[in-house]
DOGUGU-344763 format. One record per atom (N, C-alpha, C, CB): x, y, z. Coordinates in steps of 0.2 Angstrom, whole numbers, padded with zeros to 4 digits, always signed. Glycine has a CB too. Layout:
BEGIN
XYZ
...
END
This chain:
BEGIN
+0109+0258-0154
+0108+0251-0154
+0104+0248-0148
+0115+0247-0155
+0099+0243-0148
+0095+0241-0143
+0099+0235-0141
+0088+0241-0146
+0100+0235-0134
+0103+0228-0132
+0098+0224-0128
+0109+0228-0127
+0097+0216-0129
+0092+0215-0125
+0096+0210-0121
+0084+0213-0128
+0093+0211-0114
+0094+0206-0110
+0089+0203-0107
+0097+0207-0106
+0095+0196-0109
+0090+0188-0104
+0088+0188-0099
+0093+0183-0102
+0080+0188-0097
+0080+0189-0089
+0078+0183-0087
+0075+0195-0085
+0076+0177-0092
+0076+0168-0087
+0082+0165-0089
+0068+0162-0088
+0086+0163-0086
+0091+0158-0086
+0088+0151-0086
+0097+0158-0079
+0081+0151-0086
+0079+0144-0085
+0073+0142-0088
+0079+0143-0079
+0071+0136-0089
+0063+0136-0092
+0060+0139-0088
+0060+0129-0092
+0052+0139-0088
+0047+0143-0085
+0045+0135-0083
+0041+0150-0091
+0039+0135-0079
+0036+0130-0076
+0033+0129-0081
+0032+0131-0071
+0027+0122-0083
+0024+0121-0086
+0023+0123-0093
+0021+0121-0082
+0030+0127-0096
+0028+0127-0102
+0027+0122-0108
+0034+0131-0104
+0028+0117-0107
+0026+0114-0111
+0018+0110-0112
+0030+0110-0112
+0015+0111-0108
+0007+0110-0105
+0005+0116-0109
+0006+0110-0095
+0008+0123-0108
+0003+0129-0111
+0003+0130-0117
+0004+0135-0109
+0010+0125-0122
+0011+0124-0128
+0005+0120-0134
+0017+0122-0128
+0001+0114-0127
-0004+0109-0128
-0008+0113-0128
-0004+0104-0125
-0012+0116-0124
-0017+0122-0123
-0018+0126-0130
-0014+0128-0117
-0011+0130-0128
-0012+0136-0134
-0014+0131-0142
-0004+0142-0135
-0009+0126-0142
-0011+0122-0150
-0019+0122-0151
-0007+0113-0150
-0021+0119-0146
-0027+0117-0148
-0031+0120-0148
-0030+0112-0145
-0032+0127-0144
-0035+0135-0146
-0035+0135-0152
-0031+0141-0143
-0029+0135-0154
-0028+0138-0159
-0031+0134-0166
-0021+0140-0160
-0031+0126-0165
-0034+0121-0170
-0043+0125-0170
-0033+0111-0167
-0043+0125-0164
-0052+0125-0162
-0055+0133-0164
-0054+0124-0152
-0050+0136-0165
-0050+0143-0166
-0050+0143-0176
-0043+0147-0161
-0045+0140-0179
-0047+0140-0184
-0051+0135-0189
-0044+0141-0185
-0052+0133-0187
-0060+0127-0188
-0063+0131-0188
-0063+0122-0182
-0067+0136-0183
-0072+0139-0184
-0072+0144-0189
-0074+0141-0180
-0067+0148-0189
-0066+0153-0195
-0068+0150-0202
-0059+0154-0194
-0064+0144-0203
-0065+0140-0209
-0073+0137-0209
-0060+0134-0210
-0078+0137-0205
-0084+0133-0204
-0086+0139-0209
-0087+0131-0195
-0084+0145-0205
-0089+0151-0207
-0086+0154-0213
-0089+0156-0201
-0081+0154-0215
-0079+0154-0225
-0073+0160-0222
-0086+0158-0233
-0072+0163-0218
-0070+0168-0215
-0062+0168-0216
-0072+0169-0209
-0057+0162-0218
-0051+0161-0219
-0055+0155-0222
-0046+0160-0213
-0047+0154-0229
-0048+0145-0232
-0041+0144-0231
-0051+0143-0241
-0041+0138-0229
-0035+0132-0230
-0031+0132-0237
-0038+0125-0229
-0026+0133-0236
-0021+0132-0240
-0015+0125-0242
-0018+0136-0239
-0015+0120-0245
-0013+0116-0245
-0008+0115-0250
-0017+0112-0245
+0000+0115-0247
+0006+0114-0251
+0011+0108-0249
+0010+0120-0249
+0014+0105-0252
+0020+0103-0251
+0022+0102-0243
+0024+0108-0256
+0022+0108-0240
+0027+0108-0235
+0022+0111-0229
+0034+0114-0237
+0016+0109-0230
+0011+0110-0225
+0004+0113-0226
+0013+0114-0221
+0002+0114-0222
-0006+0119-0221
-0006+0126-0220
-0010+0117-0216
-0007+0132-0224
-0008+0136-0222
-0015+0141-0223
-0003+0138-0225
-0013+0146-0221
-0023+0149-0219
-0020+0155-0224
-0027+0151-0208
-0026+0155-0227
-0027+0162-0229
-0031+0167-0228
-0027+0163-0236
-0031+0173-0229
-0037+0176-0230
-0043+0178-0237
-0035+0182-0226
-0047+0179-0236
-0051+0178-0241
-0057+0185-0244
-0054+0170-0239
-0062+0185-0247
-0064+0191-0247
-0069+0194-0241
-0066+0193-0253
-0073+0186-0236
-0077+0189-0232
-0071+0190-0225
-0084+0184-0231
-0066+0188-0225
-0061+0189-0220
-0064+0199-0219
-0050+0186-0223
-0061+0203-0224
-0060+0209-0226
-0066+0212-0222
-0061+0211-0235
-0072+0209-0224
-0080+0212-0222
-0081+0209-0215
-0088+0208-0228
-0077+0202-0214
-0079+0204-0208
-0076+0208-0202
-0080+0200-0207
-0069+0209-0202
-0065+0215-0201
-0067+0222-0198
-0064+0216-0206
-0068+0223-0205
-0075+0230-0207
-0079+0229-0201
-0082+0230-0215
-0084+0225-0202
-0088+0225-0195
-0086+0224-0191
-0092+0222-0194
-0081+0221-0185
-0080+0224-0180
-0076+0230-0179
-0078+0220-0177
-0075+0235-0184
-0074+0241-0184
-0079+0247-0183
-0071+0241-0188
-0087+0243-0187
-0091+0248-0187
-0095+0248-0182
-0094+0249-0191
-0101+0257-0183
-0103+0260-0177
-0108+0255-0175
-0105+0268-0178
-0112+0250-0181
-0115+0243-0179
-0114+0241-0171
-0111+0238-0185
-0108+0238-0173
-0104+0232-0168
-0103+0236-0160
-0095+0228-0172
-0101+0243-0162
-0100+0247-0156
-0106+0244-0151
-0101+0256-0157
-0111+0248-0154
-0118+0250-0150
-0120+0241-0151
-0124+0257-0154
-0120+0237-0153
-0121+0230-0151
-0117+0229-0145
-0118+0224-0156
-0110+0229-0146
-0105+0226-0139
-0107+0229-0133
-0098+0229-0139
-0111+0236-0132
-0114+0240-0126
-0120+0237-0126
-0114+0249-0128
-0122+0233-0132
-0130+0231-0129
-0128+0222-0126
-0136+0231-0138
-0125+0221-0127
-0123+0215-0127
-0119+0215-0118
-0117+0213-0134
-0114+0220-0116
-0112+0218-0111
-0119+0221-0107
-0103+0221-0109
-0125+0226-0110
-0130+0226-0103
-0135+0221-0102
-0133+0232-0103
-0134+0217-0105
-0137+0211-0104
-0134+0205-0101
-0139+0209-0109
-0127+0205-0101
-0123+0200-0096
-0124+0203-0091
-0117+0198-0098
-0124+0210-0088
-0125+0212-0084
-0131+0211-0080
-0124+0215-0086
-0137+0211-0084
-0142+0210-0081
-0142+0201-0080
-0148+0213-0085
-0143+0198-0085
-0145+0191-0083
-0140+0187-0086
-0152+0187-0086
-0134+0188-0085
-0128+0185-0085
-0127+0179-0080
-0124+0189-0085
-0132+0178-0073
-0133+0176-0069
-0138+0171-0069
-0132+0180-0067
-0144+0170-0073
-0150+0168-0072
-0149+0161-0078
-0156+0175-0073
-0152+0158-0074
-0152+0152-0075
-0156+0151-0083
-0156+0147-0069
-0155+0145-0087
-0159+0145-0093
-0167+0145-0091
-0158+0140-0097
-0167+0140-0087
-0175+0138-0085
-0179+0146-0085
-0176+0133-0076
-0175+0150-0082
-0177+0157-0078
-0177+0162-0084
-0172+0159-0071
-0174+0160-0087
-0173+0165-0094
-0182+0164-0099
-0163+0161-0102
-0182+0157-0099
-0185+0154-0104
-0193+0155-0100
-0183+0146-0105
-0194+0156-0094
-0199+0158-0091
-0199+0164-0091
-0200+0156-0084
-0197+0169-0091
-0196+0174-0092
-0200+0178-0098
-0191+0174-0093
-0195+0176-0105
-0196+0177-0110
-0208+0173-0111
-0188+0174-0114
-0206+0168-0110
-0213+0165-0111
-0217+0167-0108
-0214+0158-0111
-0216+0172-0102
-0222+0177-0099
-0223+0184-0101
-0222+0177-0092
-0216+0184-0106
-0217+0192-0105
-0218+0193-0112
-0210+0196-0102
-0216+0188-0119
-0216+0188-0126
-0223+0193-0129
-0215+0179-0129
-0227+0191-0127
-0234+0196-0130
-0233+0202-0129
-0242+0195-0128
-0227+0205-0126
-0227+0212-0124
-0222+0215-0130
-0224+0214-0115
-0218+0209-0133
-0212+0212-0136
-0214+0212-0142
-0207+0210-0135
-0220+0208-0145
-0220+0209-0153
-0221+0204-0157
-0214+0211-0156
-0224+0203-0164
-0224+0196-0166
-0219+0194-0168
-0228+0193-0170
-0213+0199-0170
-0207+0197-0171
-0204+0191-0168
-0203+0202-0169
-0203+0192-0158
-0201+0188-0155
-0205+0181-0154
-0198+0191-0151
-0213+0184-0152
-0216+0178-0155
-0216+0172-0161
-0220+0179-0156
-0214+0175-0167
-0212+0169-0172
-0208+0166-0171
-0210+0170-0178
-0201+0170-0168
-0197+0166-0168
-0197+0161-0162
-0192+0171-0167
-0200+0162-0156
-0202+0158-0151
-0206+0151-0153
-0206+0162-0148
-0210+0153-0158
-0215+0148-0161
-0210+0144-0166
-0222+0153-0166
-0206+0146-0170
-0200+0140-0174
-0199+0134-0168
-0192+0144-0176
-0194+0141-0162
-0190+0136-0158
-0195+0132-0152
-0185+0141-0155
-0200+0133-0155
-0205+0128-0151
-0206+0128-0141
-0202+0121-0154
-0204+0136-0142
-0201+0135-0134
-0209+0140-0132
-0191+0139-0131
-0212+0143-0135
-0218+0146-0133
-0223+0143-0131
-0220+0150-0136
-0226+0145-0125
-0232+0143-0122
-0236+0146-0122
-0231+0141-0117
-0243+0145-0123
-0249+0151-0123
-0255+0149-0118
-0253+0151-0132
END
């Protein structure tokens, strides 16, 4: 038999402030989920519930696959590098250096209207 014992006799500080915090995490947290189809809302009688649905599954999958690995490793070596550097300096950057990388990134440049020639 497992006994557990009480180790606060007393409220914690500010727990009800972190209760306001976490709620609204959690509203803002599933919002986006639902923006993206990734959970749907469930509507009963006795409240709002969330389900999961079939791109919940896939998207899952992907943060399990070898994909997302070698993203996340590409991803933290770039916060690493300019995780620091201002937009202006990013955006100079890229608009001096873009004819080296391809017309790939040039189109995309050319949509977002931020290239300069």
């Amino acid at each position: 038999m497992i006994r557990i014992k009480k180790v606060f006799t007393h409220p914690l500080p500010h727990r009800s402030s972190e209760i306001i915090v976490r709620r609204k995490l959690v509203q803002e947290s599933l919002d986006i989920l639902i923006s993206r189809g990734l959970v749907s809302p469930v509507y009963k009688n006795t409240g709002v519930f969330y389900s999961a649905n079939k791109s919940t599954s896939l998207f899952v999958n992907l943060l399990k696959s070898t994909y997302f690995s070698k993203l996340t490793l590409v991803v933290e070596w770039v916060l690493s590098k300019y995780g620091n550097v201002s937009t202006s300096m990013l955006n100079k950057l890229v608009n001096e250096n873009i004819h080296f990388w391809g017309g790939e990134f040039e189109y995309e440049a050319l949509v977002r209207s931020t290239y300069e020639q």
